[in-house]
Each structure stands twice: as structure tokens, then as C-alpha cells.
N, C-alpha and C positions, 0 to 999 in steps of 0.2 A: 687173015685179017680179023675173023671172029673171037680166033686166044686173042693177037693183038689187043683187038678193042675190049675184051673182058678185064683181059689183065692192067690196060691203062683205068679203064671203068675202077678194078681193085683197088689201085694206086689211086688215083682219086677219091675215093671213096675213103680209103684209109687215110690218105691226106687229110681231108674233109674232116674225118672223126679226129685227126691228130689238133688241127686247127680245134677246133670243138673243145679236145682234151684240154689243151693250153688256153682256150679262151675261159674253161671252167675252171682251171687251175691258175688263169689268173684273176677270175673274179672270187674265186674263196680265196686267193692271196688276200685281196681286195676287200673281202666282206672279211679278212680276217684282222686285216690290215685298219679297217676301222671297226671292228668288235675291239683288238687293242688300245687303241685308239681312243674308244668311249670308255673302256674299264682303265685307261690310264687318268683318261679328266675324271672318271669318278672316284678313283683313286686321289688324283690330284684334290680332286674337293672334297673329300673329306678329308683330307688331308688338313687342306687349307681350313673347312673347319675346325676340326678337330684343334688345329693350331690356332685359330682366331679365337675358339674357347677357351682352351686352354690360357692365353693370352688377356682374354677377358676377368676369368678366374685369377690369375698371378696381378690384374690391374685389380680387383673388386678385393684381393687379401691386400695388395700394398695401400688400398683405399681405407678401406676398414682398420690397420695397421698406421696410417697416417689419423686415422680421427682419434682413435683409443692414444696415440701418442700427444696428439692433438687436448683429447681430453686430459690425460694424464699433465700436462704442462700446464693446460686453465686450470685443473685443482690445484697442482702444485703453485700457480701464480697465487689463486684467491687465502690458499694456505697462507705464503709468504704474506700476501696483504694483510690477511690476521692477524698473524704472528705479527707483523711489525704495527697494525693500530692496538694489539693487546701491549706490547711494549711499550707503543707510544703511551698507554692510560697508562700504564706499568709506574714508566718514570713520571708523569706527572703526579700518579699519585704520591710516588717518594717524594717528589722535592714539595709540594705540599706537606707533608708531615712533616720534613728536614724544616723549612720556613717555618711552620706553625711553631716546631717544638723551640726554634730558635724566640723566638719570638715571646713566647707562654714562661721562657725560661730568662731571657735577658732581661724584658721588660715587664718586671715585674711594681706591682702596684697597677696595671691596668686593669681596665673590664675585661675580664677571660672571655663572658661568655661573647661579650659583643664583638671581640675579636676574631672568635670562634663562626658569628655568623656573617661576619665580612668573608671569611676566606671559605666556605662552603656558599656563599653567594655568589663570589666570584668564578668557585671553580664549580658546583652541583646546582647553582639556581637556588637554593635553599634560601630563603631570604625572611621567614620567622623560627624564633625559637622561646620552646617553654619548658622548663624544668620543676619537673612535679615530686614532691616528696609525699610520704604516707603520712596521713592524717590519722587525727584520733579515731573518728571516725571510718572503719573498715570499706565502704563504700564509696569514699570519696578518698582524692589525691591532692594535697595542697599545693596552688601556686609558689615556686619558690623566687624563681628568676623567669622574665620574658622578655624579650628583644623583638623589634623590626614590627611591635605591634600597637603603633601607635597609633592606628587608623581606630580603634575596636578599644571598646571596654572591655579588660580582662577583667573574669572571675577571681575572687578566692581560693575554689578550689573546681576540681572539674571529677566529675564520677569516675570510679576505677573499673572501668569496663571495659570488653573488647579486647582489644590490642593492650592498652594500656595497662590490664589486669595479666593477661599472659607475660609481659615484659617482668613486671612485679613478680610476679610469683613463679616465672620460671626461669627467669634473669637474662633471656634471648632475646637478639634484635630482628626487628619485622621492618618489613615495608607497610608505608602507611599509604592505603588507596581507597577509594568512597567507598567497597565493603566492609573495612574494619577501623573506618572513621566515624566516631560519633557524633549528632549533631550539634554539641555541643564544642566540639573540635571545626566543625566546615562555617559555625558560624564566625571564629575567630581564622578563619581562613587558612587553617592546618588542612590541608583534602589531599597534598601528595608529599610521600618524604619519605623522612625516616621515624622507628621508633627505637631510642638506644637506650638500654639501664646502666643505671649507673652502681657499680657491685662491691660492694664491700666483705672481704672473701666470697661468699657463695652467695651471698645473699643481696638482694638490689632492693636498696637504701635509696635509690632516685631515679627518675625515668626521665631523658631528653628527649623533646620531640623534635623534629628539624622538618620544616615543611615549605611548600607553599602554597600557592591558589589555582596554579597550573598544575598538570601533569606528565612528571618525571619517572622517567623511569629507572629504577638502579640496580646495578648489578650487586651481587654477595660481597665482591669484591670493593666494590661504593660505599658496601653498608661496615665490611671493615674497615677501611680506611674511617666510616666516619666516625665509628666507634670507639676507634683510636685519639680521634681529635677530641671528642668529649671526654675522655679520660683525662688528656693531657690538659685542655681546659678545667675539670674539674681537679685535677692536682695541683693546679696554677692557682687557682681560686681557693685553696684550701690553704698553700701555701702563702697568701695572699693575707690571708685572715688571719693567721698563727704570726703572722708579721705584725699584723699591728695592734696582736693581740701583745704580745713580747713589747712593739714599744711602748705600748698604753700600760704595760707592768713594770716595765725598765722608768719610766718617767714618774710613775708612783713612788717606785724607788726611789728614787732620787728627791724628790718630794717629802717621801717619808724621814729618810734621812736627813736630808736640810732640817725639816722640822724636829728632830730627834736632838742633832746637834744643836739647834738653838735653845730645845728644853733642856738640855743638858748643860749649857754653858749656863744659863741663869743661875742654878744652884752650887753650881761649881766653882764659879769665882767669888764666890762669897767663903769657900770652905778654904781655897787655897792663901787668899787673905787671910785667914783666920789662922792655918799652920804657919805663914809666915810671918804674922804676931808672933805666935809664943817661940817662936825659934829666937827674933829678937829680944822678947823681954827675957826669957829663961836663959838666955845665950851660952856661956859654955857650964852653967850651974843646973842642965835638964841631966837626970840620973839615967845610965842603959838604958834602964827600960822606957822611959819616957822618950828617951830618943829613938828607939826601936818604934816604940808606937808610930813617933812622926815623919818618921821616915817612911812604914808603914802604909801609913793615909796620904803620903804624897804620891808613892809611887803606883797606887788604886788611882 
């Protein structure tokens, strides 16, 4: 009974430990079973971050990628908008010129210069103009022509200073604004415009002023255009003059003539009378030569 109960004692005891072994072999299952378990969610999560940044990054480049395409389309809009209002001044300034030149050139015998500042009133505000030529005097600029100034006693003549001296003597158009407007100019209310010469090869033979009493602003492109119009005004006006300069010579002519012919008939029908006397009295008894004579003095 004492092996007996030893060896059941063993068997129990071994049992005991086997139980023991499996209880610890399944709690390190268990402890293993969530150590995988936690290195799997922290694998999962960073994972998941890892991919939620990643995610982030591919939205913050396709963001950045949407603005800069974003921008690129607003410049390229405000572009196209340029382009088309520089277009739009583009053509009006042509068909302004196209109008003028038709105009300068069809009808002729009008006011050049007045016409000149209707259509720069209408289209730049421009609404006085003075046309100044070199006086004897080096210092001063004579009034030649003025328009739109009828509010204001104009001068004779206005000093060649400032703007008005660089235009003269270096034959280039300026914008005209209160610092190279003289007082002499803001009292006849010239204070914003233009200032254009007017060039005779190289040289500027007249200066137009084109202004008003507000201020405008003009581009290079303003200041050609309008320096094209006072040419073409000033061609129109010259050719203007030579008109009736030609009919006040054509009608002299004709005058002179008239009167020519009439002093020349007074003594000539006396003379013609006279060869046809002696043709009658002499009749077929005039010799060669006296016939030669009179035939002569008739056909003088």
C-alpha cells in the first residue's frame, strides 16, 4: 500500500506539474497570442498612419498642384484680358486714324485743327489746343492756332521753356503734367495732355499742345497715335493753304489776262483797220514786197 500510495502520490504530482505545464504553455500561448496581437495593431497603425500621411501628402501635392494650376489659369485669364483691352485700344486707335485721315483728306477746306480737337475730345478728353511756332525772339514761342479756348484770353506768345523747349529742340513728344507745365500754360488750362512737334525733316518747326484741365493719363501708345493726328492735321492745313493759295493765283490769272486782253484789243483794232485800208485802196497795184509786209503785220 505504501509503493501504492507513492506511486499514485507520483502520478499525481506529475499530473499536477503536467496540468501546471499546459496551464503555462497556455498562458505564454496567450501572452503570446496578445504580444502578436498588440505588434499586429501597432503594426496596423502605423501602418494606417503611415498611409493616412502618405495620403495627406498626395492630397497637400494634388492641392498645391490644383492652386499653381489655379494660378496659372488666373494669369493666363488677366493675360487674355490684356491682350484683348490692348486690342480693344489697339483697333480704336486705327479706326480713329482711318476716320481722321478720311476726313483731313476728303474734306478739305475745313478747320484742321478744330477737327483735330473734336476727335481727340471725343476719344482722349483732350478738349484745348495751341499750336506754337518759333518766334524771333529765342525765348519765347508764338501763338499760331488755338481751339477750345474760348473761356481765357490767349497770349501772343508763351515762353519756350520746360517741356515746350525740349519738344523744340529735340523734336520728341512728352506727356504734359503739373511738373513740366508752366504757369503760363495752367493759367490757359493746358495742366494734362500732350506735348507733339511738329517736324520738318529733323527739325521742329511747331509744337502742339493738346491738353485739358483734368488729369489724364496717356500711354506712349496715346502719344503716338496723337502725334500722327497732328501731322495729318498739319498736312491737311498746309494743304489747305496751297489751295487757296493756287486759286487766289489762278483767279489773278485770269484777271490778268482779261485785262491784257482788253489792253491789247484797244490798239489792235485800230492797226487791223488800218492794214485793211490800204489793202483796199492799194488793191491788186501793192508790189511784193509791200504785200509781204502786209500780210506780215496781219498775221503778228
Amino acid at each position: 500500500p505504501e509503493i501504492l500510495t507513492s506511486k499514485v502520490a507520483v502520478f499525481l504530482d506529475l499530473h499536477q506539474k503536467t496540468v501546471e505545464t499546459q496551464r503555462q504553455a497556455e498562458l505564454l500561448r496567450t501572452a503570446q497570442a496578445r504580444e502578436l496581437q498588440r505588434a499586429l495593431e501597432e503594426q496596423r497603425s502605423l501602418y494606417e498612419r503611415e498611409r493616412l500621411k502618405a495620403e495627406a501628402d498626395r492630397e497637400r501635392r494634388l492641392k498645391e498642384a490644383l492652386a499653381e494650376k489655379a494660378a496659372e489659369l488666373s494669369n493666363l485669364v488677366d493675360e487674355k484680358e490684356r491682350a484683348k483691352a490692348a486690342l480693344q485700344r489697339s483697333v480704336a486707335r486705327l479706326e480713329l486714324l482711318s476716320h481722321a485721315a478720311n476726313e483731313f483728306l476728303l474734306e478739305s477746306g475745313r478747320d484742321s485743327w478744330g477737327l483735330l480737337v473734336r476727335r481727340v475730345s471725343a476719344r482722349f478728353g483732350l478738349d484745348r489746343l495751341v499750336l506754337l511756332s518759333a518766334a524771333s525772339d529765342p525765348a519765347e514761342a508764338e501763338v499760331i492756332v488755338h481751339r477750345g479756348l474760348a473761356d481765357v484770353e490767349v497770349p501772343r506768345t508763351l515762353p519756350r521753356a520746360g517741356a515746350v523747349e525740349i519738344a523744340f529742340q529735340r523734336g520728341v513728344r512728352l506727356s504734359l503734367d503739373p511738373p513740366t507745365a508752366l504757369p503760363e500754360m495752367a493759367a490757359l488750362g493746358l495742366q494734362s495732355g500732350a506735348i507733339l512737334p511738329l517736324l520738318v525733316g529733323a527739325e521742329a518747326k511747331a509744337v502742339v499742345i493738346l491738353a485739358t484741365r483734368h488729369a489724364i493719363p496717356l500711354a506712349e501708345e496715346d502719344l503716338a497715335a496723337l502725334q500722327i493726328l497732328c501731322d495729318q492735321a498739319h498736312t491737311a492745313d498746309e494743304r489747305n493753304r496751297l489751295i487757296t493759295e493756287l486759286r487766289e493765283a489762278d483767279r489773278r490769272k485770269d484777271e490778268f489776262l482779261a485785262m491784257l486782253a482788253h489792253e491789247l484789243r484797244n490798239p489792235l483794232a485800230p492797226i487791223c483797220n488800218s492794214l485793211e485800208t490800204f489793202r483796199r485802196v492799194m488793191g491788186d497795184g501793192a508790189g511784193p514786197l509791200v504785200q509781204r509786209a502786209l500780210d506780215a503785220a496781219e498775221r503778228q
